[in-house]
TIBANU-449948 format. One record per residue (C-alpha): residue number from 0; x, y, z. Coordinates in nm, 4 decimals, m for minus. Layout:
N
+-------+----------+----------+----------+
: vexza :       c1 :       c2 :       c3 :
+-------+----------+----------+----------+
:   NUM :        X :        Y :        Z :
...
+-------+----------+----------+----------+
***
This chain:
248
+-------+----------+----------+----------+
: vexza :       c1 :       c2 :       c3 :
+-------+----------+----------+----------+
:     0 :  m1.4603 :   2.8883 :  m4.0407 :
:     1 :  m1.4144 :   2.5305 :  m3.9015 :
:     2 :  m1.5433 :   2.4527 :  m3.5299 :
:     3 :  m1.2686 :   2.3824 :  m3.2393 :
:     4 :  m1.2040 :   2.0580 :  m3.2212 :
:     5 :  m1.3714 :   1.8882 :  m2.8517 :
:     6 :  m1.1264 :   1.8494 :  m2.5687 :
:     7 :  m1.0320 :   1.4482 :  m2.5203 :
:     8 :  m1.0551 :   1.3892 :  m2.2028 :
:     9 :  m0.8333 :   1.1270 :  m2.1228 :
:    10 :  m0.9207 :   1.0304 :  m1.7460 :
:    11 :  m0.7179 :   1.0043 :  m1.4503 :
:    12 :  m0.3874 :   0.8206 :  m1.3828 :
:    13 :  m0.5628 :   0.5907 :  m1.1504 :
:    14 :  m0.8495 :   0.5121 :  m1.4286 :
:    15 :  m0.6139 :   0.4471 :  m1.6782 :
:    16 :  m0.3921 :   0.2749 :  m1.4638 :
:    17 :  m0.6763 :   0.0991 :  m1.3492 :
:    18 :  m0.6860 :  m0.2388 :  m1.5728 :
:    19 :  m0.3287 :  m0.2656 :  m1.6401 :
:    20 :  m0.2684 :  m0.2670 :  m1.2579 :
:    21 :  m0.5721 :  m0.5952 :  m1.1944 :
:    22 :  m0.4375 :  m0.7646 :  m1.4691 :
:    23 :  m0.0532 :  m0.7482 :  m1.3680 :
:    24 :  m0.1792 :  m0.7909 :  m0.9988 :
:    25 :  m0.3807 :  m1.1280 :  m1.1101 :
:    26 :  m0.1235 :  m1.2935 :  m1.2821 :
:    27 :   0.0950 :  m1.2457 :  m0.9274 :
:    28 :  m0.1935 :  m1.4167 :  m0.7194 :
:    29 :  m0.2316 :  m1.6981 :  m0.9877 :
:    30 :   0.0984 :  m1.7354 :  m1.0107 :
:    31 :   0.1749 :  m1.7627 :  m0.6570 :
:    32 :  m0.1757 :  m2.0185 :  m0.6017 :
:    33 :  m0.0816 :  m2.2246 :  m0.8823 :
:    34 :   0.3133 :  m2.2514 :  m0.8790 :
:    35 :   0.5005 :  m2.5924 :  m0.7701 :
:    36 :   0.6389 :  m2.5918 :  m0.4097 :
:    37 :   0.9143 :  m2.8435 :  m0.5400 :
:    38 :   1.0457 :  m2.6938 :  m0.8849 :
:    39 :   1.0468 :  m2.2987 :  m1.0971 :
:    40 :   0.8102 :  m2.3799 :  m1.3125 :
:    41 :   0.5686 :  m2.1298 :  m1.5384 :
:    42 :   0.3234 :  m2.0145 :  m1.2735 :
:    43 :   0.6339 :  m1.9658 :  m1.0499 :
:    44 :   0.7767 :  m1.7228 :  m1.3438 :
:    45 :   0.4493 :  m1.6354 :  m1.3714 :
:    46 :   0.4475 :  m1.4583 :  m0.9847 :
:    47 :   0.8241 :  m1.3206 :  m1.0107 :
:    48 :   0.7250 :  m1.1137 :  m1.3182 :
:    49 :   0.3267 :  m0.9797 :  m1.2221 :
:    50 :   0.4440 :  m0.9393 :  m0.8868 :
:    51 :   0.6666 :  m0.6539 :  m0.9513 :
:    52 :   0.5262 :  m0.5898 :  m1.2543 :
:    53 :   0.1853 :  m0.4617 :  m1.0508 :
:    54 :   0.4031 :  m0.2736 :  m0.7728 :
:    55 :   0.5492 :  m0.0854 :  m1.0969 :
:    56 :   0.2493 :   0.0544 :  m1.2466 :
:    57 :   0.1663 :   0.1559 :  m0.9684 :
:    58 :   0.4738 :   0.4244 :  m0.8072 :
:    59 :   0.4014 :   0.5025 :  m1.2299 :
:    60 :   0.0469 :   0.5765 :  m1.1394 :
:    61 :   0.1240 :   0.7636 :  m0.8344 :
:    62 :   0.3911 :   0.9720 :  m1.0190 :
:    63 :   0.1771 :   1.1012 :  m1.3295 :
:    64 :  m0.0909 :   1.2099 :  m1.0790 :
:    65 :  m0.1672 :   1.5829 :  m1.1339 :
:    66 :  m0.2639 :   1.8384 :  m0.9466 :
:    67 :  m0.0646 :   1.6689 :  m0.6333 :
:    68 :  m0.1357 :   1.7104 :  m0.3010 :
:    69 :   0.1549 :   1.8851 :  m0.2350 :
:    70 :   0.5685 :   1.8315 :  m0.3803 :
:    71 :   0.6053 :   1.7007 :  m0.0734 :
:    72 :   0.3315 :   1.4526 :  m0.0515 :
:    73 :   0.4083 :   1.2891 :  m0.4102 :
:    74 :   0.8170 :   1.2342 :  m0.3220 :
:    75 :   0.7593 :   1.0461 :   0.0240 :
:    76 :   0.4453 :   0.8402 :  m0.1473 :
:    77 :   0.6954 :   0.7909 :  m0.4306 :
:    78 :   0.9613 :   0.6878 :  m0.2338 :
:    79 :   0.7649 :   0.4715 :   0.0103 :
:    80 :   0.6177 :   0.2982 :  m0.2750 :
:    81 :   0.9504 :   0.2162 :  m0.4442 :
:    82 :   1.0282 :   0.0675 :  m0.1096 :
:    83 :   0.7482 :  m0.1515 :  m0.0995 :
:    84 :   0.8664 :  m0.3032 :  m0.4610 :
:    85 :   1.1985 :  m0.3714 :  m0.2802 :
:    86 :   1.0584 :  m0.5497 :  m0.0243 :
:    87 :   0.8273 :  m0.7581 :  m0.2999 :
:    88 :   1.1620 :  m0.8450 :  m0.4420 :
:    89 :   1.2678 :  m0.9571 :  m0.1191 :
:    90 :   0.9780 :  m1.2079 :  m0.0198 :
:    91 :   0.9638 :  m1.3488 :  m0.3840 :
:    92 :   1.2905 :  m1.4539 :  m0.4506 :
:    93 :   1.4162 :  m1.8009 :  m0.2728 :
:    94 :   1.6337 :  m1.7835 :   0.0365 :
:    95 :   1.5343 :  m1.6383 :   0.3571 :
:    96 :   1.5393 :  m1.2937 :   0.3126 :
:    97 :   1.2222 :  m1.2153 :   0.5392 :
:    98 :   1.4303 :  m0.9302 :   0.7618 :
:    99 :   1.5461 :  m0.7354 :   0.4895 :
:   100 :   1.1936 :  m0.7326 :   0.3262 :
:   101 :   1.0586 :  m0.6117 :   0.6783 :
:   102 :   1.3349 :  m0.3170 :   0.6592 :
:   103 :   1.1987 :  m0.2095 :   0.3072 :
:   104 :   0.8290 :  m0.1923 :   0.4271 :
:   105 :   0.9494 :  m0.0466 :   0.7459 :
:   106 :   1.1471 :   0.2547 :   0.5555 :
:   107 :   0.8241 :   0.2243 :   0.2916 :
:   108 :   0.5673 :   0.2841 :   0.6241 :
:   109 :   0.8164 :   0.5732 :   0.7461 :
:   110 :   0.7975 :   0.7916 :   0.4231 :
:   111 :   0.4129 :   0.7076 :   0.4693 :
:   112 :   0.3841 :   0.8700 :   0.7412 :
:   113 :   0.6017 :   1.1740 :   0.6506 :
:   114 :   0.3751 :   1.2293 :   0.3815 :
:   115 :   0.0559 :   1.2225 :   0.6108 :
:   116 :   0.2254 :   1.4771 :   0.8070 :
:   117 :   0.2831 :   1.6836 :   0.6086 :
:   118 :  m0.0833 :   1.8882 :   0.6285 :
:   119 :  m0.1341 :   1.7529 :   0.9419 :
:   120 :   0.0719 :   1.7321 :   1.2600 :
:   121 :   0.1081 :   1.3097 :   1.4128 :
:   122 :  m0.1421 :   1.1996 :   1.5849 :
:   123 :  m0.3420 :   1.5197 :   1.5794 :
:   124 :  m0.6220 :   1.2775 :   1.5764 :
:   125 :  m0.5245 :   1.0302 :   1.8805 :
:   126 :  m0.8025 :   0.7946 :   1.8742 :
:   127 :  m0.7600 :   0.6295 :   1.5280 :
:   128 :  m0.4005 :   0.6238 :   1.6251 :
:   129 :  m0.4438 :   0.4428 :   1.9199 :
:   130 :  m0.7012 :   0.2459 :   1.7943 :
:   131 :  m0.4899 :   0.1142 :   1.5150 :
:   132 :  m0.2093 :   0.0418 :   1.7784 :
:   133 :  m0.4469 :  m0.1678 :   1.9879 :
:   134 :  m0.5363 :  m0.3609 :   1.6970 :
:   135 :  m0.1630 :  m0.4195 :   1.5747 :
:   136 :  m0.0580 :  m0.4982 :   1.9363 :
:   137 :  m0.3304 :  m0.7636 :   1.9279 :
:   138 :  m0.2068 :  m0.9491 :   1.6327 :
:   139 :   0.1476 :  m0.9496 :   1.7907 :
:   140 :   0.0141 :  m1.0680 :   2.1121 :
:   141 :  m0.1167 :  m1.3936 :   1.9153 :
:   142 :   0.1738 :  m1.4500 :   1.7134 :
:   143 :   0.3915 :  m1.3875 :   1.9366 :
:   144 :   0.4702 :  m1.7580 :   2.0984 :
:   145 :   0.5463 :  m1.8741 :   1.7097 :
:   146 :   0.7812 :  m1.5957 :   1.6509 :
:   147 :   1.1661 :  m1.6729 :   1.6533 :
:   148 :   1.3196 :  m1.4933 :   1.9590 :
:   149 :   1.5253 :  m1.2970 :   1.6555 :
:   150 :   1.2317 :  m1.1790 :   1.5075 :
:   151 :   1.0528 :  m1.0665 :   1.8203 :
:   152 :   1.2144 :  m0.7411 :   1.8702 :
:   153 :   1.2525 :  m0.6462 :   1.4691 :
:   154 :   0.8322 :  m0.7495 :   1.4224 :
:   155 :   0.7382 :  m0.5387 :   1.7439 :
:   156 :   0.9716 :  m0.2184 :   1.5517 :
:   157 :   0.7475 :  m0.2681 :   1.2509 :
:   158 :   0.4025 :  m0.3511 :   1.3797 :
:   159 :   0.4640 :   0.0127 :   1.5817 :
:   160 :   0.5269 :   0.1677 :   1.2676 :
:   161 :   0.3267 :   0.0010 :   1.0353 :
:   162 :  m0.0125 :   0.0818 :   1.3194 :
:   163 :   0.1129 :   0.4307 :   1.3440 :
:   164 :   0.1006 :   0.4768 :   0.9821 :
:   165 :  m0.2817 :   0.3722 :   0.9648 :
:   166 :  m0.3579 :   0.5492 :   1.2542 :
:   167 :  m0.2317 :   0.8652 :   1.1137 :
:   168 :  m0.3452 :   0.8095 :   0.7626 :
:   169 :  m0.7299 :   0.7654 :   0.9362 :
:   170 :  m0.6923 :   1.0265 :   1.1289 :
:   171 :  m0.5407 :   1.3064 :   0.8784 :
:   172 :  m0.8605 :   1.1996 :   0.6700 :
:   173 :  m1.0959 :   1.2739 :   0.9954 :
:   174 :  m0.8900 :   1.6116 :   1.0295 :
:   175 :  m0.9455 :   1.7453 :   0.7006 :
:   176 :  m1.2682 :   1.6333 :   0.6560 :
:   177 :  m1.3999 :   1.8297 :   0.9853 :
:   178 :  m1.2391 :   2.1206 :   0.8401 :
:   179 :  m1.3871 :   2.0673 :   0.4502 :
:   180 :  m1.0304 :   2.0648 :   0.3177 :
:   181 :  m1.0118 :   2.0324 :  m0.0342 :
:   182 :  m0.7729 :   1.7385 :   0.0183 :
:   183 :  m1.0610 :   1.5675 :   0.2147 :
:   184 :  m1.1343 :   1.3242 :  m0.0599 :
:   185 :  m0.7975 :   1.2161 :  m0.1200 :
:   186 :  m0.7282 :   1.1899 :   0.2209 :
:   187 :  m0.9947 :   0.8987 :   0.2783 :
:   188 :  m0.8343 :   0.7131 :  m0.0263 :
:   189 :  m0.5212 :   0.7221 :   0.1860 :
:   190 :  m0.6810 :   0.5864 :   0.5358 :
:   191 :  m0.8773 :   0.3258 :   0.3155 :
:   192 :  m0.5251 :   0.2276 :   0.1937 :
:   193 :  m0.3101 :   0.2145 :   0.5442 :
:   194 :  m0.6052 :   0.0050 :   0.6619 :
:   195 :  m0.5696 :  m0.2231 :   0.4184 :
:   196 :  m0.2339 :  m0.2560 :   0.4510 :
:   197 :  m0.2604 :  m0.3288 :   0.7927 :
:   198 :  m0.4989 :  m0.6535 :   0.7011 :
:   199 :  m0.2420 :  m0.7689 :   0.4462 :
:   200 :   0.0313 :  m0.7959 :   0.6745 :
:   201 :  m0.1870 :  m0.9476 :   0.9164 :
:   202 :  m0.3064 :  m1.2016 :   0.6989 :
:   203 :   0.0729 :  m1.2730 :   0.6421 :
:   204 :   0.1953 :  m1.2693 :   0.9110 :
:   205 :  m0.0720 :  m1.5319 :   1.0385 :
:   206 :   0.0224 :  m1.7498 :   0.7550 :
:   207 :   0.3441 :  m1.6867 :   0.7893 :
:   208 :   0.3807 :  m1.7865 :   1.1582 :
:   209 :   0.0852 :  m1.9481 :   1.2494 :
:   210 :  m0.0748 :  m2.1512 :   0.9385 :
:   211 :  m0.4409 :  m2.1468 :   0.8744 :
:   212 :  m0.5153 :  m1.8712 :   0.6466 :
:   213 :  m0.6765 :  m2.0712 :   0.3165 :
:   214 :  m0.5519 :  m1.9581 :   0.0194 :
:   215 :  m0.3177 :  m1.6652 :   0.1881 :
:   216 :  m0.1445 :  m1.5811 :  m0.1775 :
:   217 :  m0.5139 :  m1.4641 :  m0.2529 :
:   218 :  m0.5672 :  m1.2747 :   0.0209 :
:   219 :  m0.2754 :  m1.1370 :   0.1264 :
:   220 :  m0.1909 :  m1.0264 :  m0.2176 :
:   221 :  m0.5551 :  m0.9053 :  m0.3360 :
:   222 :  m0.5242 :  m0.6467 :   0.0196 :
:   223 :  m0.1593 :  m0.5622 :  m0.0777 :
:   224 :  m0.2535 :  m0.4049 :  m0.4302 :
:   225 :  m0.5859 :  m0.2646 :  m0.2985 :
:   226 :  m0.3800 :  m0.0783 :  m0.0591 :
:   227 :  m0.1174 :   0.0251 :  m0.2236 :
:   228 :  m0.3183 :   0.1718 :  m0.5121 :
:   229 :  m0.5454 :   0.3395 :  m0.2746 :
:   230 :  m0.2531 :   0.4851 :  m0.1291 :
:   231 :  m0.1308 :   0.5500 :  m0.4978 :
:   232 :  m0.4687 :   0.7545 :  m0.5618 :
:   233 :  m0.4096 :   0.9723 :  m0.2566 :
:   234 :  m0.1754 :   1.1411 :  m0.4406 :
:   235 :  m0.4054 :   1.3048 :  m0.6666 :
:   236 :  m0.5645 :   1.6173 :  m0.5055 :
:   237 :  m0.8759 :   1.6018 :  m0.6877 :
:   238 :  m0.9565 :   1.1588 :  m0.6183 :
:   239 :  m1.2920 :   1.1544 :  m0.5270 :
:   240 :  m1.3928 :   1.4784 :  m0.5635 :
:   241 :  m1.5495 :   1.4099 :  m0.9170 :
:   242 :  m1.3059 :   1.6845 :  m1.0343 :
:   243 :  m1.1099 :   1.6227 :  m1.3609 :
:   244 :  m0.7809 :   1.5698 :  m1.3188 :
:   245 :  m0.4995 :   1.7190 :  m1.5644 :
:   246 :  m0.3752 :   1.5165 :  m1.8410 :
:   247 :  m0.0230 :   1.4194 :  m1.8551 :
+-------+----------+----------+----------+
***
């Protein structure tokens, strides 16, 4: 009588995701360093395919994560994340199509925070909230003389929501982790990730409207993945907990 064969454990989607994700993500920040500013050249190509490319694997990540948090959890991450990739689309391509790459991260942010509410009421932890609110009201209050007087009103909407969706995120993970949910651990991946996010669009926005940032594409793009795979991760119940996650 033969011996079972051993269980293959195949790791998480977020390990094996893990590679594919840097590599895609590196070719978008080399890309974007090393591309002409006069002509579509290779490294310009380069950016327009990783960029997306990255954004990709990841909502695939965050969809073949098992156990979930919750249904409800995984379709607003989902969702949110396919709304970032619209708004990558939008600040790649040529053209000035700024505004309707703000309304995709602003609908992305919204479905963010649906999904942080949904185990925890808003701002059932205040102080992060606020926090985060102080420190987005901050960054408008400096950019705010080299903002167009059209984009005063619609970067005010998003910083709101964009803060609010840290704030919650870092607070959820405080919540459950006084209370020794089981969702604790995945819950800090997500407030790691909203924080994050909230550097990279600062770090745009500065070089954006107010120059100075050296090598921004580096920076603002390095944040942008970390966060949104973070936020990817959160998805999984067991992240973090050291807990093997179900093959799928």
């Amino acid at each position: 009588m033969s011996s079972p064969s051993p269980v293959v454990r195949t790791g998480s989607p977020s390990t094996r995701f893990a590679v594919p994700v840097a590599l895609a993500a590196l070719g978008a920040i080399l890309g974007a360093m090393l591309a002409s500013s006069q002509a579509i050249d290779g490294w310009r190509w380069l950016h327009w395919v990783c960029k997306p490319l990255a954004t990709v694997l990841i909502v695939v990540m965050a969809w073949r994560a098992s156990p979930p948090v919750s249904g409800r959890y995984r379709r607003h991450m989902l969702i949110g994340l396919v709304a970032c990739l619209g708004g990558d689309i939008c600040l790649m391509l040529p053209g000035d199509l700024f505004v309707p790459g703000l309304v995709c991260f602003l609908i992305a942010h919204l479905h963010f925070i649906t999904a942080f509410t949904s185990d925890v009421r808003f701002a059932a932890r205040p102080w992060p909230w606020i926090g985060c609110l102080a420190v987005g009201s901050l960054v408008a209050w400096q950019l705010w003389p080299s903002l167009a007087p059209t984009l005063r009103v619609p970067v005010l909407i998003y910083v709101a929501v964009l803060a609010s969706m840290a704030g919650q995120a870092l607070g959820r993970a405080r919540w459950l982790g006084m209370r020794g949910d089981p969702c604790a651990a995945s819950a800090r991946w997500a407030a790691m990730g909203g924080l994050l996010f909230m550097l990279s669009d600062a770090l745009l926005a500065w070089s954006r409207f107010r120059g100075g940032v050296p090598w921004p594409a580096l920076w603002v793009l390095a944040t942008y993945y970390a966060a949104l795979w973070l936020l990817a991760r959160s998805v999984d119940r067991t992240a973090g907990t050291g807990r093997q996650a179900e093959p799928r």
